[in-house]
TORKOL-4160 file (C-alpha; in steps of 0.2 Angstrom, whole numbers, padded with zeros to 4 digits, m for minus):
378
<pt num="1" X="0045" Y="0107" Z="0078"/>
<pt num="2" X="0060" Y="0101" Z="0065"/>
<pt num="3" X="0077" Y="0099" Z="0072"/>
<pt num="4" X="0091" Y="0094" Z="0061"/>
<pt num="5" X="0099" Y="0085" Z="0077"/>
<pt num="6" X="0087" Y="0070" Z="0077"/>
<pt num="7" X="0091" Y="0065" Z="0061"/>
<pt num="8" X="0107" Y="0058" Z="0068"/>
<pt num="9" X="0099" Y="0047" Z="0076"/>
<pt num="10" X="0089" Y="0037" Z="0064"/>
<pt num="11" X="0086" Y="0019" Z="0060"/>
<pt num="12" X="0100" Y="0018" Z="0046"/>
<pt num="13" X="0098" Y="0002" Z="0042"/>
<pt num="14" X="0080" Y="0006" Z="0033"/>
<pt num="15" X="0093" Y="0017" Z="0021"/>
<pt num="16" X="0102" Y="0004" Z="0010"/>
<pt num="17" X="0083" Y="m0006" Z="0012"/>
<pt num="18" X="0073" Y="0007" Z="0003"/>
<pt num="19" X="0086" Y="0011" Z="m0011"/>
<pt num="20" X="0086" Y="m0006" Z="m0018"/>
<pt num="21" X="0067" Y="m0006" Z="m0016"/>
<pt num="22" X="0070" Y="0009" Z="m0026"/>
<pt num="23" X="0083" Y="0003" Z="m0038"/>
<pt num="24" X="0072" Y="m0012" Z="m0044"/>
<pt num="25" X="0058" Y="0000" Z="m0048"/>
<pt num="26" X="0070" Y="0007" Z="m0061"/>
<pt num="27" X="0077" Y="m0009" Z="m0068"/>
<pt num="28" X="0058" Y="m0012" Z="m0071"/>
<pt num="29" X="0050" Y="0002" Z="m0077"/>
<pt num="30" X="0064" Y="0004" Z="m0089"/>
<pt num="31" X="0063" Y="m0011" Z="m0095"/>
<pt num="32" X="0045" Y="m0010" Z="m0100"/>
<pt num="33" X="0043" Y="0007" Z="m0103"/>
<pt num="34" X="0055" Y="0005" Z="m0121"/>
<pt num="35" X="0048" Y="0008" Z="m0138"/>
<pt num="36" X="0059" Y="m0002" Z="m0148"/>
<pt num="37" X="0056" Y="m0022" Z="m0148"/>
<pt num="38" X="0071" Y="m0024" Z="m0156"/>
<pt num="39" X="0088" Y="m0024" Z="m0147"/>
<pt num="40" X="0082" Y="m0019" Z="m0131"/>
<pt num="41" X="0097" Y="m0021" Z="m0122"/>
<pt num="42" X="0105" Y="m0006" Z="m0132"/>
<pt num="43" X="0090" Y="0007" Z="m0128"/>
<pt num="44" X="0094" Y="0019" Z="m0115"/>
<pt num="45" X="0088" Y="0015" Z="m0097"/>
<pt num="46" X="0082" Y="0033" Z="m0095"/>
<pt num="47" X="0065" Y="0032" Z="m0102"/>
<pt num="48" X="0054" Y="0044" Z="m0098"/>
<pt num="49" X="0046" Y="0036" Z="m0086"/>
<pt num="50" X="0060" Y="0030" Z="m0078"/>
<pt num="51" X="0064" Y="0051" Z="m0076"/>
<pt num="52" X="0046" Y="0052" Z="m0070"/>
<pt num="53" X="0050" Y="0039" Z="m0058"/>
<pt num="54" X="0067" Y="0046" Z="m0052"/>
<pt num="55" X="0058" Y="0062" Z="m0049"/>
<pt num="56" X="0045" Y="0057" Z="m0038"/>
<pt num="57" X="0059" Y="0048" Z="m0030"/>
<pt num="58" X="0068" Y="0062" Z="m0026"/>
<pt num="59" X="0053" Y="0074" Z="m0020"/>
<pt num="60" X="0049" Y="0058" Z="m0008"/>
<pt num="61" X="0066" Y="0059" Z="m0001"/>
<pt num="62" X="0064" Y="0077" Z="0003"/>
<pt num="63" X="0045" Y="0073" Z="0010"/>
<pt num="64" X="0055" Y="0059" Z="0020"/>
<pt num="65" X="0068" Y="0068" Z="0029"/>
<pt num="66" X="0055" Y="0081" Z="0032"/>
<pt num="67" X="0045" Y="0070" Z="0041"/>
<pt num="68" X="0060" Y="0061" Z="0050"/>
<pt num="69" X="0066" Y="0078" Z="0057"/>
<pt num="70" X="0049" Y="0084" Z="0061"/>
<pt num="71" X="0042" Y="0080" Z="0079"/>
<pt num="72" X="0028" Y="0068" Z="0077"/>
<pt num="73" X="0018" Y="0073" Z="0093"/>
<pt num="74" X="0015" Y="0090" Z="0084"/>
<pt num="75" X="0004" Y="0079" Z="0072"/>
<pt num="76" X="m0010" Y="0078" Z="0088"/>
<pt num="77" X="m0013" Y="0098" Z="0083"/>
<pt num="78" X="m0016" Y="0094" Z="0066"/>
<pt num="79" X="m0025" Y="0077" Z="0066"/>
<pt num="80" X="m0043" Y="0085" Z="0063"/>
<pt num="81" X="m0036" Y="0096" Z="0049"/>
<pt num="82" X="m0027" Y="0085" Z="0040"/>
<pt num="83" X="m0044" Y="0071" Z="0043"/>
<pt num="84" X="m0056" Y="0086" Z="0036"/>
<pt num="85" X="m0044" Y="0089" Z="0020"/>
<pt num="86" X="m0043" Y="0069" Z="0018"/>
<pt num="87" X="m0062" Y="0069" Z="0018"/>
<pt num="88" X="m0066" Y="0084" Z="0007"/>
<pt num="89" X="m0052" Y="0079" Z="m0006"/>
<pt num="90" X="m0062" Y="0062" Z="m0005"/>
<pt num="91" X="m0077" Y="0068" Z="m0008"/>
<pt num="92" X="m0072" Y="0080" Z="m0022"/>
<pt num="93" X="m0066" Y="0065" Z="m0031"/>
<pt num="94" X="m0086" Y="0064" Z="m0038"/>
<pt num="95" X="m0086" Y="0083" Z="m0046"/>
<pt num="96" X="m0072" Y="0078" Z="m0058"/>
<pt num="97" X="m0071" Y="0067" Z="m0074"/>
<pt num="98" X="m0067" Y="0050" Z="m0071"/>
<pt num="99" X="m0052" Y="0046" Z="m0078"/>
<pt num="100" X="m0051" Y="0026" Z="m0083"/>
<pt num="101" X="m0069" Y="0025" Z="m0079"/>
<pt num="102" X="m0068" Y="0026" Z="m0060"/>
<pt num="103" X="m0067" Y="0041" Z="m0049"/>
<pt num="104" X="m0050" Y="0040" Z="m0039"/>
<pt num="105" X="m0036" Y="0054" Z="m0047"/>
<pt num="106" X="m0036" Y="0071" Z="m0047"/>
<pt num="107" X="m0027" Y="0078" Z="m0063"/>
<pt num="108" X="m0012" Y="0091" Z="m0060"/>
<pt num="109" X="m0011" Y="0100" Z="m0078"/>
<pt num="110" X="0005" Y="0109" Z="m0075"/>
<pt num="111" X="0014" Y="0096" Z="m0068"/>
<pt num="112" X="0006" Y="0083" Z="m0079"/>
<pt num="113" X="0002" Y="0072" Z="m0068"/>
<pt num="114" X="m0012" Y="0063" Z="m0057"/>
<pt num="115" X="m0013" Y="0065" Z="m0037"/>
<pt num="116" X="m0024" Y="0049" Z="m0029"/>
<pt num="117" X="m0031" Y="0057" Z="m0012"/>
<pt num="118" X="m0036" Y="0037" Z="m0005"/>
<pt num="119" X="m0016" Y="0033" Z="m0006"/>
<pt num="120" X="m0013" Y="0049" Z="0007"/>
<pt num="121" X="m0030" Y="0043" Z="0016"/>
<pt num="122" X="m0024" Y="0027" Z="0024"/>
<pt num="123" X="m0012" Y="0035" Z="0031"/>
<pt num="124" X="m0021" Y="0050" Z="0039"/>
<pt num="125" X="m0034" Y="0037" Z="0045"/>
<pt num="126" X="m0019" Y="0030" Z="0055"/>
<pt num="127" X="m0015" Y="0047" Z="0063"/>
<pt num="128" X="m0033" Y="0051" Z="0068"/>
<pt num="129" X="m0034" Y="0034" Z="0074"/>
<pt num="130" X="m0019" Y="0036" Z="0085"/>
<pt num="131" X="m0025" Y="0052" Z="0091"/>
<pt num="132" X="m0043" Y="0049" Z="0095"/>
<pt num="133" X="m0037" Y="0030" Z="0104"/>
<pt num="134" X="m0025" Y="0039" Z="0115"/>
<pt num="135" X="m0036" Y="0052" Z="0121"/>
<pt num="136" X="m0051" Y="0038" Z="0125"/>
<pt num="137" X="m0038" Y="0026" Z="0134"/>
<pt num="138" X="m0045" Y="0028" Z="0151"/>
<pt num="139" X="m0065" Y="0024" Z="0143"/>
<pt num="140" X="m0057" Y="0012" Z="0129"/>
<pt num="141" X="m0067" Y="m0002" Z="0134"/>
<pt num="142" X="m0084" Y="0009" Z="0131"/>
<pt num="143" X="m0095" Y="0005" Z="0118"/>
<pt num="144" X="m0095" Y="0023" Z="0113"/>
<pt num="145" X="m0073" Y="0023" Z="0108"/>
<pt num="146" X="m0079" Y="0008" Z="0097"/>
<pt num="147" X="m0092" Y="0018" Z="0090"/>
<pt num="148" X="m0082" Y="0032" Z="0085"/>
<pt num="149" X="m0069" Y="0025" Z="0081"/>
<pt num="150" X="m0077" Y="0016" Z="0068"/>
<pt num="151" X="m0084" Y="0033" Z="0058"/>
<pt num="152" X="m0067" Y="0038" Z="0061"/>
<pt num="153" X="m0064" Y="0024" Z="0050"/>
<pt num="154" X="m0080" Y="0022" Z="0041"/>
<pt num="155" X="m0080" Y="0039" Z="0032"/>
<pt num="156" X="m0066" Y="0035" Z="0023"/>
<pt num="157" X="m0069" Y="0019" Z="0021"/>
<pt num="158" X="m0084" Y="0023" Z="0010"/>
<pt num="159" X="m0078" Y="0037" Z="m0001"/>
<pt num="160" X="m0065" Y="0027" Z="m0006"/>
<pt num="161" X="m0077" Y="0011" Z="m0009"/>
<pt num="162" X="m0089" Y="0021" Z="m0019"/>
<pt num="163" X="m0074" Y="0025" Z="m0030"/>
<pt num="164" X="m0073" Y="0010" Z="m0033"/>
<pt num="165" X="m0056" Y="0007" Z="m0024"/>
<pt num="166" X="m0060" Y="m0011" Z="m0015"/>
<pt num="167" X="m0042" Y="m0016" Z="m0014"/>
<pt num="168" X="m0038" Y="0002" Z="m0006"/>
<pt num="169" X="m0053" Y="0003" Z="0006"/>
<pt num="170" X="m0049" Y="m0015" Z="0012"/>
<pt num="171" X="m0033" Y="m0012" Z="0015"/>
<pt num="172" X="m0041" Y="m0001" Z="0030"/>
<pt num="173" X="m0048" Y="m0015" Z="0038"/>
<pt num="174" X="m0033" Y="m0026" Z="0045"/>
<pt num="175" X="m0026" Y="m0008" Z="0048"/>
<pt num="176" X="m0041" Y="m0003" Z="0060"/>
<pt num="177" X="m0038" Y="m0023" Z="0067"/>
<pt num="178" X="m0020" Y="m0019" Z="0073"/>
<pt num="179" X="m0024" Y="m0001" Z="0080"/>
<pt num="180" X="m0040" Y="m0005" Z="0092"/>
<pt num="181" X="m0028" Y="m0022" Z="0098"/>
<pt num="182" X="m0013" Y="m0008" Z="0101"/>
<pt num="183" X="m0029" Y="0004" Z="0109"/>
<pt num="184" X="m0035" Y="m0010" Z="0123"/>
<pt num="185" X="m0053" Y="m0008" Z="0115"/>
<pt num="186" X="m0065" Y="m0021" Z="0121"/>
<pt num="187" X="m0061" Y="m0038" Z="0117"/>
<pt num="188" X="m0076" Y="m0047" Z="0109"/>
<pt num="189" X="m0075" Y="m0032" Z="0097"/>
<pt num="190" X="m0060" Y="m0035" Z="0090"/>
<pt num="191" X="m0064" Y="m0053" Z="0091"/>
<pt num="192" X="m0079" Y="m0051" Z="0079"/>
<pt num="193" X="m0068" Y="m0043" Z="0068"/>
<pt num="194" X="m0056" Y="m0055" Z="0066"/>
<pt num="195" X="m0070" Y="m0067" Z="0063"/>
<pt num="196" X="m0076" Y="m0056" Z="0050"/>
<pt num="197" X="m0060" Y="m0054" Z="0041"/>
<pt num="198" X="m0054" Y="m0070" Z="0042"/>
<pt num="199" X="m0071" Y="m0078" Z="0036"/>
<pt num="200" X="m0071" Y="m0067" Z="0021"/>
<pt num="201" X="m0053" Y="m0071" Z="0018"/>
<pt num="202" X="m0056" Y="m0089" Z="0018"/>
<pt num="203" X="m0072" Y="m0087" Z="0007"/>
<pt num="204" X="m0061" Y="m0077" Z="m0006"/>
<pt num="205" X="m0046" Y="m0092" Z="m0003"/>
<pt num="206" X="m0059" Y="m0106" Z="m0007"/>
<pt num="207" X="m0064" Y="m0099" Z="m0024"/>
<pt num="208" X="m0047" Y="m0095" Z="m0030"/>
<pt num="209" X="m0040" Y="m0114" Z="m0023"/>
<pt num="210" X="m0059" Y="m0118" Z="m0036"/>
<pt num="211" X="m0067" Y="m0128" Z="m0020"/>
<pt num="212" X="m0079" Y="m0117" Z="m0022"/>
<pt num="213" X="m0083" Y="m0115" Z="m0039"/>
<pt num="214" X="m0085" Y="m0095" Z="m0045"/>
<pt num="215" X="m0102" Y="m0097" Z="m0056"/>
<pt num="216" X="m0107" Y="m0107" Z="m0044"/>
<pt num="217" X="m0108" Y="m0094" Z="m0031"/>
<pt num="218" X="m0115" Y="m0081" Z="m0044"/>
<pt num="219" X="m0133" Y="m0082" Z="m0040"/>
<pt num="220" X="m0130" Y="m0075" Z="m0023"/>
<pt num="221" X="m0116" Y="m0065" Z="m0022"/>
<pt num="222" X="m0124" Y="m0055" Z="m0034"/>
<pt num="223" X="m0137" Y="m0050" Z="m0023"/>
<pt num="224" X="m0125" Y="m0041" Z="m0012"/>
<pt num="225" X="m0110" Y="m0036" Z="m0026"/>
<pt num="226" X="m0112" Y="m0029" Z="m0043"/>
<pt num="227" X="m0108" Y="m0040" Z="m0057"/>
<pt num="228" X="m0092" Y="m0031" Z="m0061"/>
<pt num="229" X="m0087" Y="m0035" Z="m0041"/>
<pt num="230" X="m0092" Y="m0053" Z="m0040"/>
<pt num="231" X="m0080" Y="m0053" Z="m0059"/>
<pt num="232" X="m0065" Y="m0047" Z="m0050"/>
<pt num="233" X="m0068" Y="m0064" Z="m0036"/>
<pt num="234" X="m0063" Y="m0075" Z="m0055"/>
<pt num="235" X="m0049" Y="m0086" Z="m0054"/>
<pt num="236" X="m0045" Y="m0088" Z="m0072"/>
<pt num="237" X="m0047" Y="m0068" Z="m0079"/>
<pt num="238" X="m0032" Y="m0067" Z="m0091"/>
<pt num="239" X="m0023" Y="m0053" Z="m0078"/>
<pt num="240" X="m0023" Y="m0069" Z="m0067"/>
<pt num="241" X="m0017" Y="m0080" Z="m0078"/>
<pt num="242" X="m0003" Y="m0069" Z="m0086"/>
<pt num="243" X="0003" Y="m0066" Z="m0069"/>
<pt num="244" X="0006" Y="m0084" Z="m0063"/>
<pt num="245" X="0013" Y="m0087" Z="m0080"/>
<pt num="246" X="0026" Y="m0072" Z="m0081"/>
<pt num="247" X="0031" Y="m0080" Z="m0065"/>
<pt num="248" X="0032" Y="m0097" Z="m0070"/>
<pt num="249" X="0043" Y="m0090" Z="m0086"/>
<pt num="250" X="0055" Y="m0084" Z="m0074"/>
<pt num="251" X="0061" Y="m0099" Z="m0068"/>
<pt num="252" X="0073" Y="m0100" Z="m0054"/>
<pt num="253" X="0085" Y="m0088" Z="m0061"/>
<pt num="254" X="0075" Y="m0077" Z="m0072"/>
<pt num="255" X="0075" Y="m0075" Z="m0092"/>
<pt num="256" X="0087" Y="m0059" Z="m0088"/>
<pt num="257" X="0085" Y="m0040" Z="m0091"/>
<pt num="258" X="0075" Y="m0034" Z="m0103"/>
<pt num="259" X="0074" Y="m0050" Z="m0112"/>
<pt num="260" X="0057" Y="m0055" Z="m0105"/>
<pt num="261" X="0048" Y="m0064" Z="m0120"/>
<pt num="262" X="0030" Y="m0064" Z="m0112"/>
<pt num="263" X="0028" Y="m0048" Z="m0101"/>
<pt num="264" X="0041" Y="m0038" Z="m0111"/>
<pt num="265" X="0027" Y="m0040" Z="m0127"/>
<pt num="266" X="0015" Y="m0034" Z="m0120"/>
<pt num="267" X="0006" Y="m0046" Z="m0110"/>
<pt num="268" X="0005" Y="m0045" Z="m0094"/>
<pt num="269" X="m0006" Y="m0033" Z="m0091"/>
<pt num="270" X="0001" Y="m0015" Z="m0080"/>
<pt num="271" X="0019" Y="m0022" Z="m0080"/>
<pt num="272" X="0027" Y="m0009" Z="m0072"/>
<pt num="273" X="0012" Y="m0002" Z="m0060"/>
<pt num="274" X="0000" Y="m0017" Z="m0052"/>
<pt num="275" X="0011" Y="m0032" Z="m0060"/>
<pt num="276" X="0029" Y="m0026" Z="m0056"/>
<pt num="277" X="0030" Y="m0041" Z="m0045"/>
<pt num="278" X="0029" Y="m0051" Z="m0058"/>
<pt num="279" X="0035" Y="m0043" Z="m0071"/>
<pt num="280" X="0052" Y="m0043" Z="m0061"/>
<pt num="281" X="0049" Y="m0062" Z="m0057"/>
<pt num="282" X="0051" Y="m0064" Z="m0075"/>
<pt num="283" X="0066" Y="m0058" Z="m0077"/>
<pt num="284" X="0076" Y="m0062" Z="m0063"/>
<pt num="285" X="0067" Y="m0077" Z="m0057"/>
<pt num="286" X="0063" Y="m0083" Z="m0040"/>
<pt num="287" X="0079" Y="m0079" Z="m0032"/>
<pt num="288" X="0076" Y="m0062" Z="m0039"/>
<pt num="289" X="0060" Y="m0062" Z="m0029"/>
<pt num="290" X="0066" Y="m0069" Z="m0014"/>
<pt num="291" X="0078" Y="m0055" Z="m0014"/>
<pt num="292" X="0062" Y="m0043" Z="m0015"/>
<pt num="293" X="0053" Y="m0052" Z="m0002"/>
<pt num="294" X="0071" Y="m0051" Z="0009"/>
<pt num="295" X="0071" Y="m0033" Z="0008"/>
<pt num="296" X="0051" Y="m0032" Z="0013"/>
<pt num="297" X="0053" Y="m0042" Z="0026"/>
<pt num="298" X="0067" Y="m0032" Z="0033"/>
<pt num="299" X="0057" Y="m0015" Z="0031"/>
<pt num="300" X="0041" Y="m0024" Z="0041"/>
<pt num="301" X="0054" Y="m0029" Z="0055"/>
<pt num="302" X="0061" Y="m0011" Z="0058"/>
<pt num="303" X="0044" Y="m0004" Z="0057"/>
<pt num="304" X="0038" Y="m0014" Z="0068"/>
<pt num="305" X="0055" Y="m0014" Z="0077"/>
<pt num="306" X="0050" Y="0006" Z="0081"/>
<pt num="307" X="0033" Y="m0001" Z="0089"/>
<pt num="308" X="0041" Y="m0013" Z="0102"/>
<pt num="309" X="0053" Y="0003" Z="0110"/>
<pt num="310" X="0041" Y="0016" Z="0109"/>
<pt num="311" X="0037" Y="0027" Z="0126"/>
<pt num="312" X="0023" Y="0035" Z="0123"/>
<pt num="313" X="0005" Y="0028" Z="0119"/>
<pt num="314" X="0000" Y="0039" Z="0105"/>
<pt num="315" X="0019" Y="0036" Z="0095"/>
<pt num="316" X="0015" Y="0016" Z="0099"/>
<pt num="317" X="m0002" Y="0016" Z="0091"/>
<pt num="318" X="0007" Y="0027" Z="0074"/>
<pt num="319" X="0020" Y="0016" Z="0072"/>
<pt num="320" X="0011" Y="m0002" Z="0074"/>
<pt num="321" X="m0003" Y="0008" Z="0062"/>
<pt num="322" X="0011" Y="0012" Z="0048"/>
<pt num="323" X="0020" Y="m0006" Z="0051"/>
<pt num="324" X="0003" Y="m0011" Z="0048"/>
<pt num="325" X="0000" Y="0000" Z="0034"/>
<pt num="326" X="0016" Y="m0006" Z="0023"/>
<pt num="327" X="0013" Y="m0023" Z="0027"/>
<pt num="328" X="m0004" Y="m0025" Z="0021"/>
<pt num="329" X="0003" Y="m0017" Z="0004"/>
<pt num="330" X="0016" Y="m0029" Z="0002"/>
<pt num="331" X="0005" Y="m0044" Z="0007"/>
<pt num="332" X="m0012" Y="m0039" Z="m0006"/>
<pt num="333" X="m0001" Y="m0037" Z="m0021"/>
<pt num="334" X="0008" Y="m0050" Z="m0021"/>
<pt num="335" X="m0005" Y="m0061" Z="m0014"/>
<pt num="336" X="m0014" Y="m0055" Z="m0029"/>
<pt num="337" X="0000" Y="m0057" Z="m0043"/>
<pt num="338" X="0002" Y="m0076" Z="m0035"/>
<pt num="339" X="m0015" Y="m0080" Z="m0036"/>
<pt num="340" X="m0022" Y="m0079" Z="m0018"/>
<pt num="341" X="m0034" Y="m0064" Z="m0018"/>
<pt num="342" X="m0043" Y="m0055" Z="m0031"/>
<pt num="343" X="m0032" Y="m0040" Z="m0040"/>
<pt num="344" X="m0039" Y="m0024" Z="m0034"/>
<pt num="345" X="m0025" Y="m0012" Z="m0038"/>
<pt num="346" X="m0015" Y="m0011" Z="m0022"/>
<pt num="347" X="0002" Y="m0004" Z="m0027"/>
<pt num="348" X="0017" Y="m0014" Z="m0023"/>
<pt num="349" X="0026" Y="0001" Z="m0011"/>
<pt num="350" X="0040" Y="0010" Z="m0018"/>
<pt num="351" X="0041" Y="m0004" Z="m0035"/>
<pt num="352" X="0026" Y="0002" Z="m0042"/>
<pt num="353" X="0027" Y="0016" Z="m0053"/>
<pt num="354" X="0017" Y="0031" Z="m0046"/>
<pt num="355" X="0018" Y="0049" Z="m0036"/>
<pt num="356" X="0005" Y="0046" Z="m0024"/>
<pt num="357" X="0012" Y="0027" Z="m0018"/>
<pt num="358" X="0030" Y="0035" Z="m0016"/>
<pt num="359" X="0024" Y="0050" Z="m0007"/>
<pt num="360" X="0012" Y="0044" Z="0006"/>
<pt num="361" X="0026" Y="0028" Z="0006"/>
<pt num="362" X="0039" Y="0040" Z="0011"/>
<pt num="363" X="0029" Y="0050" Z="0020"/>
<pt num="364" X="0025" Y="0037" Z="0033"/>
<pt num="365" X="0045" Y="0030" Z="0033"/>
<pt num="366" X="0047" Y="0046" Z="0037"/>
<pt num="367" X="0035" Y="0048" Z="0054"/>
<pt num="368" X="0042" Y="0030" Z="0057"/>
<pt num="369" X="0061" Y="0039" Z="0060"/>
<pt num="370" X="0053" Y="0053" Z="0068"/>
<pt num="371" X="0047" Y="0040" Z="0083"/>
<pt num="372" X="0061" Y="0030" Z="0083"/>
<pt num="373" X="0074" Y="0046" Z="0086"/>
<pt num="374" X="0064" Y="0052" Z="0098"/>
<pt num="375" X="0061" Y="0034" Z="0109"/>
<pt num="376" X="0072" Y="0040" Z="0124"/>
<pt num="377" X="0059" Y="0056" Z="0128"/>
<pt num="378" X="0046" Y="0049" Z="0139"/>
């Protein structure tokens, strides 16, 4: 089940790439995680949060090599456990007191901390997914794979919406896209899908380029959304303004560490959990981002890099699900930062300050290696 042997044979270049993912969430956090406003360079980089973050660091590389030595078919035996769990914690979500107004933590009093069930959903989604697509590949054409494969995903896909998590349960959808391509379902579904998706994306894309302008749109939308929904389609709240300026403050070259004069004050909203992007923008401009984006588009490429030498059907449809899984992350928040889509609170993976990210984060890395040192067995 875990052999020790295999992890000799991982993808080692994903190595240096998540430890400078992982050092930029420090120099973040650190920085606006200080209490003094004056002399920042001086105060310690070990904040408390930054120890916090360090932690959850280290139990995710634990959780990762785990994962990495552990034999990924095995995960076929515990796909209707693990789905059963995901849904239960789901739904117990609704018996506990909301925390910020929304039910989507789970508060851990003797560790002090919060534990978001949705951030381990997507990712058990995949593995049902992968399981039920394999097992249906000879009748993937039927109506009926379609059909279950969509409460596979619809289950969850509620729970979470009725959290409210949109940015979360959305995430879902490209991630189901990708897996029914990768599981030869019919066609014109996915198709339809694609239509779907790609209509609402341009509708949200006209109201945040103002062709179509968003009070204008009011009168009906609100008939299908909530009023505090259709507010999070607005262009021009102040978390989308702040972000586009922190940006544009940065320059090419950044103003430097810790000497951020607009998110370092306090205002950019959440600048070290859904504005890290940037909040790090800010301080070490566009080349600092491009950097970022480098080493993103390098973690996309060797997931999907496991995809293309994969044997076996159900190791094919995990990996192209995680690759899928990571990229949609990284595309949401900083599509939301910059001003493209609405900003929903998708975490910017292993940046953004939070346990449940970096574990589930890991956790999929991890199951990543695990099919890629196993490539050559089928």
């Amino acid at each position: 089940m875990w052999s020790s042997r295999y992890l000799t044979r991982l993808d080692f270049r994903v190595i240096p790439v998540i430890m400078s993912l992982m050092l930029i969430s420090l120099l973040v956090i650190s920085s606006h995680t200080i209490h003094s406003s004056s002399d920042q360079v001086n105060e310690p980089f070990f904040t408390p949060m930054v120890r916090t973050q360090i932690q959850w660091f280290f139990i995710g590389s634990v959780v990762y090599i785990l994962c990495a030595g552990f034999d990924y078919n095995k995960l076929r035996e515990w796909t209707w456990i693990l789905y059963t769990l995901m849904v239960i914690s789901l739904i117990g979500l609704f018996f506990t007191d909301s925390i910020q107004r929304v039910h989507r933590w789970y508060r851990i009093p003797l560790l002090n901390a919060s534990f978001q069930p949705s951030e381990c959903a997507k990712f058990i989604v995949v593995i049902a997914l992968s399981w039920f697509l394999e097992r249906r590949r000879a009748v993937a054409w039927a109506w009926s794979t379609t059909f279950y494969a969509g409460i596979i995903v619809g289950i969850p896909f509620l729970l979470i919406l009725k959290q409210p998590d949109l940015g979360t349960a959305l995430v879902l959808f490209p991630i189901t896209l990708v897996m029914f391509y990768f599981g030869d379902l019919r066609r014109s579904v996915i198709k339809w899908i694609t239509v779907l998706g790609g209509s609402a994306l341009l509708l949200i894309a006209l109201i945040f380029l103002n062709i179509l302008p968003h009070e204008t749109l009011r009168p009906y939308a609100t008939q299908i959304l909530k009023d505090y929904q259709f507010n999070r389609l607005n262009p021009a709240t102040h978390h989308q303004k702040a972000a586009l300026t922190a940006i544009a403050l940065g320059g090419m070259t950044g103003t430097g560490w810790r000497k951020s004069e607009f998110s370092g004050r306090g205002w950019l909203p959440a600048p070290y959990t859904d504005s890290v992007f940037p909040a790090f923008g800010e301080e070490f401009g566009l080349l600092g981002l491009l950097l970022l984006m480098v080493l993103y588009y390098a973690l996309i490429y060797f997931s999907f890099q496991v995809t293309a030498v994969t044997q076996d059907p159900f190791g094919r449809l995990l990996s192209a699900g995680v690759a899928v899984y990571l990229a949609m992350h990284i595309l949401v928040n900083i599509g939301m930062m910059c001003g493209f889509l609405p900003i929903t609170g998708v975490p910017l993976i292993l940046v953004t300050y939070g346990g449940s990210s970096i574990l589930s984060t890991m956790m999929a890395l991890g199951v990543l290696q695990s099919i890629y040192s196993r490539r050559f067995m089928f």
